[in-house]
BAMI-516974 format. One record per residue (C-alpha): y, x, z. Coordinates in steps of 0.25 Angstrom, whole numbers. Example, Ala and Ser with C-alpha at 12.3 -4.5 7.8 and 13.67 -1.06 7.14 Angstrom:
BAMI-516974
      Y      X      Z
    -18     49     31
     -4     55     29
//
This chain:
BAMI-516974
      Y      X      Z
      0      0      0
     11     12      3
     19     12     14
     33      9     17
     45     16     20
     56     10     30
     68     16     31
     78      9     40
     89     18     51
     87      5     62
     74      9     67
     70     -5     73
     71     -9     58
     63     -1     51
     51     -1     63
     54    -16     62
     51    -17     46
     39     -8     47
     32    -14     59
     33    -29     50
     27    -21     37
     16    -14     44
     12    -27     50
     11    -32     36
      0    -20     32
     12    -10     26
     13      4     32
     28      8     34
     36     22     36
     49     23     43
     63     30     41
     75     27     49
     84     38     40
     86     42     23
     79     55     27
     66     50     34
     65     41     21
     68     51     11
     58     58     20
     45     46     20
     48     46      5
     46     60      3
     33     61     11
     28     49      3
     33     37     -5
     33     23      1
     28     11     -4
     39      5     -1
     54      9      6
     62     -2     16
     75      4     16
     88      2     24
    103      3     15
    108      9     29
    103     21     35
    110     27     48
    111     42     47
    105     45     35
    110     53     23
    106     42     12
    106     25     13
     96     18      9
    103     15     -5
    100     31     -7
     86     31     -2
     84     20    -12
     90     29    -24
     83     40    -19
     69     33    -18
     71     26    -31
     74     41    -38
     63     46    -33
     52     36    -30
     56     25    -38
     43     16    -35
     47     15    -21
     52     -1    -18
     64      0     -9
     67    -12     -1
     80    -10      5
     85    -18     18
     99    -17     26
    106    -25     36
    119    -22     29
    114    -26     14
    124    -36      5
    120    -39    -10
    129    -25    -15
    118    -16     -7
    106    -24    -12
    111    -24    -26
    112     -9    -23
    100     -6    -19
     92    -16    -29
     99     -6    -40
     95      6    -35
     79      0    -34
     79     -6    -21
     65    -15    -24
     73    -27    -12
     85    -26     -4
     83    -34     11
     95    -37     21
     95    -35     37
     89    -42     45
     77    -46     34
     66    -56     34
     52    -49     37
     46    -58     27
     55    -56     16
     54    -42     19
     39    -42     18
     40    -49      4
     50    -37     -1
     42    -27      4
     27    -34     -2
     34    -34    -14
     38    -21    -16
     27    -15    -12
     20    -22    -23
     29    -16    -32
     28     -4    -27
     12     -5    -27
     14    -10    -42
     24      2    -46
     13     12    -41
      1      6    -47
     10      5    -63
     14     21    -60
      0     24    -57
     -6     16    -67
      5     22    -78
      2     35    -71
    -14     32    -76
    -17     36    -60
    -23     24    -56
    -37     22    -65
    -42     33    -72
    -45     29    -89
    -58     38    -88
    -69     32    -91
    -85     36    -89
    -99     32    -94
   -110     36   -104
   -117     21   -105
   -118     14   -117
   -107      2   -110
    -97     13   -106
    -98     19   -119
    -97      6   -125
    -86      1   -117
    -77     13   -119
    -78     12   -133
    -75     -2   -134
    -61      5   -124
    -59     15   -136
    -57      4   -146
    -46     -3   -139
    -38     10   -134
    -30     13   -146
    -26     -3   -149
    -18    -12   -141
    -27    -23   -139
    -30    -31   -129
    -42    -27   -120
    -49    -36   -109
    -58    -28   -103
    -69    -35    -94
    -79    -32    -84
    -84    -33    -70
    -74    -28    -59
    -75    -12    -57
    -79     -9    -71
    -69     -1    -75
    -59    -12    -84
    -46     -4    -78
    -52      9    -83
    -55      4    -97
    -42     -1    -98
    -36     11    -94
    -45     18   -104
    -40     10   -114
    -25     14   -111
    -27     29   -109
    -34     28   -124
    -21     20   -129
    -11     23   -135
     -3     18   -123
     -9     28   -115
      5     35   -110
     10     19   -106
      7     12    -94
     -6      6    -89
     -2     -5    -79
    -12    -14    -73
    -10    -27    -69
    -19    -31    -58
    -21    -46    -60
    -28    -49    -47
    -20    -41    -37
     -7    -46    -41
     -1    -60    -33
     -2    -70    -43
     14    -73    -40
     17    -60    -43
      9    -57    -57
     21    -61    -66
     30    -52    -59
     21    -40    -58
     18    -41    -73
     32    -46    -76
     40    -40    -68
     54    -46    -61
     68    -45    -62
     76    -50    -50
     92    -49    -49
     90    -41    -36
     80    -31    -42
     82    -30    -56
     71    -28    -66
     56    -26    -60
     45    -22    -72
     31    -29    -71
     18    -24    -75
     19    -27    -89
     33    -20    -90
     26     -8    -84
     16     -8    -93
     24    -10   -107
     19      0   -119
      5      3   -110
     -6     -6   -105
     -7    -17    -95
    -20    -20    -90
    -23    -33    -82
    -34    -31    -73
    -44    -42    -70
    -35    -53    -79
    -41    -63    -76
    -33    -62    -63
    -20    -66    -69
    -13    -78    -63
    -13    -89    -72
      3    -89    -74
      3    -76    -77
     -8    -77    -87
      2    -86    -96
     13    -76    -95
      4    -61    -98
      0    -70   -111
     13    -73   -115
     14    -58   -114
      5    -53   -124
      8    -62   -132
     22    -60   -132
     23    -46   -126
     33    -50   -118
     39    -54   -105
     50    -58    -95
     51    -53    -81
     49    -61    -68
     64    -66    -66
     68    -59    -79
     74    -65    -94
     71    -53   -105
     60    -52   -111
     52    -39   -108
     42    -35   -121
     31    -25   -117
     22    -19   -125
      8    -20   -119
     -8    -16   -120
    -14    -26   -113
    -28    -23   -106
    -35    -33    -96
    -48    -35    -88
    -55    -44    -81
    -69    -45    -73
    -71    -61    -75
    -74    -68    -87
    -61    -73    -94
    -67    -85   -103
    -72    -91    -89
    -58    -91    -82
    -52    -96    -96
    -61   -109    -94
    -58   -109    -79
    -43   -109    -81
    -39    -98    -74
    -37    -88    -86
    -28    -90    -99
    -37    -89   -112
    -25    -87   -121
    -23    -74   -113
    -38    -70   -112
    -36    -70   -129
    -25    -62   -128
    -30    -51   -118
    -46    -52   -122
    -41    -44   -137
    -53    -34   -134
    -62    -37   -123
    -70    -25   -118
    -82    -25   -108
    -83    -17    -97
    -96    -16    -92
   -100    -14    -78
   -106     -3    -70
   -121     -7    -71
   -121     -7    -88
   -116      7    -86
   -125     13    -77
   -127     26    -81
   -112     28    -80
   -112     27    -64
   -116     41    -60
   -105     46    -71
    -97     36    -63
    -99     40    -50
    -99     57    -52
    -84     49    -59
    -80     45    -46
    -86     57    -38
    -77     65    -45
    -64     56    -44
    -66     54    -30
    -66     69    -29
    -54     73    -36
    -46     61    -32
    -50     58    -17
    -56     72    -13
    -69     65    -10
    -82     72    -12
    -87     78    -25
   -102     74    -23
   -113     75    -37
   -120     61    -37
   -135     63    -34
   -146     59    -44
   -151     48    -33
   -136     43    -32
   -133     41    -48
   -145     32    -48
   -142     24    -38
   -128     21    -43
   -135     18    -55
   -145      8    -50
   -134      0    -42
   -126    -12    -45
   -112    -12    -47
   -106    -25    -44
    -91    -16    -43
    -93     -8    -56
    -86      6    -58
    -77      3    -46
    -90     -1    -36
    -95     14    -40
    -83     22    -38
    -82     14    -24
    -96     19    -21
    -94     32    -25
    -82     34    -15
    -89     28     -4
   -100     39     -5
    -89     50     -8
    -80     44      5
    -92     44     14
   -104     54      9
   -105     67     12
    -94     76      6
   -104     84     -2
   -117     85    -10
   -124     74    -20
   -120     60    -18
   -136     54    -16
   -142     40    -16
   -141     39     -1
   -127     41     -2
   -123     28    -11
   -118     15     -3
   -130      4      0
   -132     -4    -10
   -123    -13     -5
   -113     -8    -14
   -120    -12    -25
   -128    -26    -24
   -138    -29    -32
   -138    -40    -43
   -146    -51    -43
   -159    -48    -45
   -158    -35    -47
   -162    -24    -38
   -154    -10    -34
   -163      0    -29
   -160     10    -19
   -157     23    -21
   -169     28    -18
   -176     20    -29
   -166     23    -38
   -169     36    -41
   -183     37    -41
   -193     38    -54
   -199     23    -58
   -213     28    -51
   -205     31    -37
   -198     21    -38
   -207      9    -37
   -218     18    -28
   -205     18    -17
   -202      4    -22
   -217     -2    -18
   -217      3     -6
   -205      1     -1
   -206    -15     -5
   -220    -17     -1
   -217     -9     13
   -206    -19     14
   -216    -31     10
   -226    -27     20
   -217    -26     31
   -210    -37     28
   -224    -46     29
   -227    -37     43
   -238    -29     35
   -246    -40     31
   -252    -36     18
   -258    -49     13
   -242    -56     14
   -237    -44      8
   -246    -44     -3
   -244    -58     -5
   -227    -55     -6
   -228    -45    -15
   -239    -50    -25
   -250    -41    -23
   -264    -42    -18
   -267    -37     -6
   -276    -26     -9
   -266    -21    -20
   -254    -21    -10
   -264    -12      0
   -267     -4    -13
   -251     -3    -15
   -248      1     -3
   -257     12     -2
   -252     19    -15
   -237     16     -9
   -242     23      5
   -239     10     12
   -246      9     24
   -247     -4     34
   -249     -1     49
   -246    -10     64
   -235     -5     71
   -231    -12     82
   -240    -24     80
   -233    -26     65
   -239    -22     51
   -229    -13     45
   -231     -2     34
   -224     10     30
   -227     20     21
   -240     31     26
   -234     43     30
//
């Protein structure tokens, strides 16, 4: 979330202003003069600063603070607050990139509402640098299987055009790195890449996100799609989209043009435009609940992306992937995969995809040993990956063992299980299991399972 810097010379103010936010989940720093701001800044960058116009023995106001943020940290939203504030000093510090100007004595709840908002403007500016940046999501992509290699073909096709691409698939796949491949590969490649994430943004609030705003106290405030204009936008899971705001994306394709919240000129982008979705888009058309005049206009070239379990052989060049990254961006440990461990990841389910595996691969990393090979043992309980309906996931041990091995291990696990389970009673085991009685003794003796009265109950165990 980032913290916030308050700086204020009436100490009872400040300690005041910080002790509401940290009771609504924020965490806060304090600075009752311009040097101890300057000071916070320098260590680190706040989320967000609460300044005051008068500061009492200090060498700059707070009109200066705010110059000197906004030269040097632009992304920074500055609320400013004083007890001797008039409309001149709040047009003021509006011009100079104050994000809201509040007066002495102030309203805790209106002041809550300035400060959500702009810290979910600051939390957008970040996420559009790092995204512009490329920071965020790798474009690299891996496999050998025949889907992967399919797939990313099917990507080489569409990189060079600016068609639109629906990309589906289950959640965790890896959609947002197939879109961003297809950027990097563009020739848009030097322009934005700014994602718009459909189902974390407040329905209330799409338009203005994507639209942007312009107030009389703040001027001009760009959206997503002003951000994004000459590279690509990618709405992520689409289907997500509130309905009103549905009508007004389409009207932007088809016009390639927009007004912003509060705003009368027409703004004209130039847009890619690359979406995804894990549901199926025909059934929310008939339910209603998604326009099928946009679905034509974004579904131009609809690509597949298949999931974790039709790629298989890719997962141990996945996970040695994600060994590496982990290494190199976390410092965690740099530990080989063990023969015994790549199968097992291969016999899994993968109800989570791509994503599901590089959580389990930093599971092991945070709390495995910090060296040597990464064996079946280590890797979570299986748990973490349920079996489908009827379908079996075998341990690890099974896993990686010759066909012959296997079911010799497998026959005596189940039939110790069986006999046990029936209180050593051969005849009810047999019975269970479909075998005459005199083969299952025949059975057992091949397998080294032995039957035996401890403590006035039949059990059996292996001889030996």
């Amino acid at each position: 979330m980032g913290d916030i810097l308050i700086t204020d010379d009436e100490r009872d103010i400040r300690e005041l202003i910080s002790e509401i936010l940290i009771d609504e989940g924020f965490t806060t720093r304090l600075a009752g003069t311009s040097t101890e701001c300057m000071a916070e800044i320098d260590k680190a960058p706040p989320a967000l600063m609460i300044l005051d116009i008068w500061l009492k023995d200090s060498d700059m106001d707070g009109i200066d603070i705010l110059k000197a943020v906004k030269r040097d940290h632009p992304g920074i939203p500055i609320v400013i607050i004083s007890g001797h504030g008039n409309i001149e000093i709040a047009v003021a510090a509006i011009k100079q990139g104050a994000y809201d100007f509040i007066e002495k004595p102030f309203n805790i709840d209106q002041l809550l509402v300035v400060i959500r908002r702009a810290m979910e403007t600051s939390r957008l500016r970040r996420e559009n640098t790092e995204l512009k940046r490329g920071e965020s999501q790798p474009a690299e992509m891996l496999g050998e299987s025949a889907s992967f290699k399919a797939l990313k073909s099917q990507l080489d096709k569409v990189t060079k055009s600016n068609g639109r691409v629906m990309l589906t698939g289950p959640a965790g796949s890896g959609k947002e790195i197939a879109a961003r491949y297809i950027h990097a590969n563009s020739l848009r490649a030097q322009e934005p890449f700014v994602t718009v994430n459909s189902a974390s943004i407040e329905p209330d609030r799409m338009e203005e996100v994507l639209f942007g705003r312009e107030t009389p106290e703040r001027g001009v405030e760009k959206g997503l799609l002003e951000e994004a204009n000459g590279g690509v936008i990618y709405f992520d899971e689409v289907a997500d989209m509130p309905a009103g705001t549905q009508s007004k994306i389409l009207r932007v394709l088809v016009e390639q043009q927009f007004q912003r919240v509060g705003g009368g000129d027409k703004i004209r982008v130039d847009l890619r435009v690359i979406s995804s979705t894990n549901r199926d888009l025909l059934a929310e058309i008939d339910a209603g609940r998604f326009r099928q005049e946009l679905y034509h206009r974004l579904n131009v070239v609809p690509i597949q992306v298949p999931a974790l379990e039709e790629r298989r052989e890719d997962i141990p060049l996945l996970a040695s992937h994600f060994i590496e990254w982990f290494n190199k961006h976390q410092g965690l440990p740099l530990r080989p995969l063990a023969e015994d461990a790549r199968a097992l990841l291969q016999t899994m389910v993968w109800p989570g995809n791509v994503r599901q595996l590089r959580n389990v691969i930093e599971r092991v990393l945070i709390l495995g040993d910090n060296s040597g090979e990464i064996a079946a043992k280590d890797l979570p309980a299986t748990e973490e990956a349920k079996p489908e309906e009827d379908r079996v996931v075998l341990s690890g041990s099974l896993a990686t063992l010759p066909l012959r091995e296997a079911r010799e291990l497998f026959e005596r696990e189940y039939l110790l299980t069986q006999i046990n389970r029936f209180g050593g009673n051969i005849s009810r085991t047999a019975s269970f299991v479909g075998m005459e009685r005199s083969a299952l003794h025949r059975k057992l003796k091949s397998l080294g399972v032995v039957t035996s009265n401890k403590s006035g109950a039949r059990v059996a165990h292996i001889e030996g």
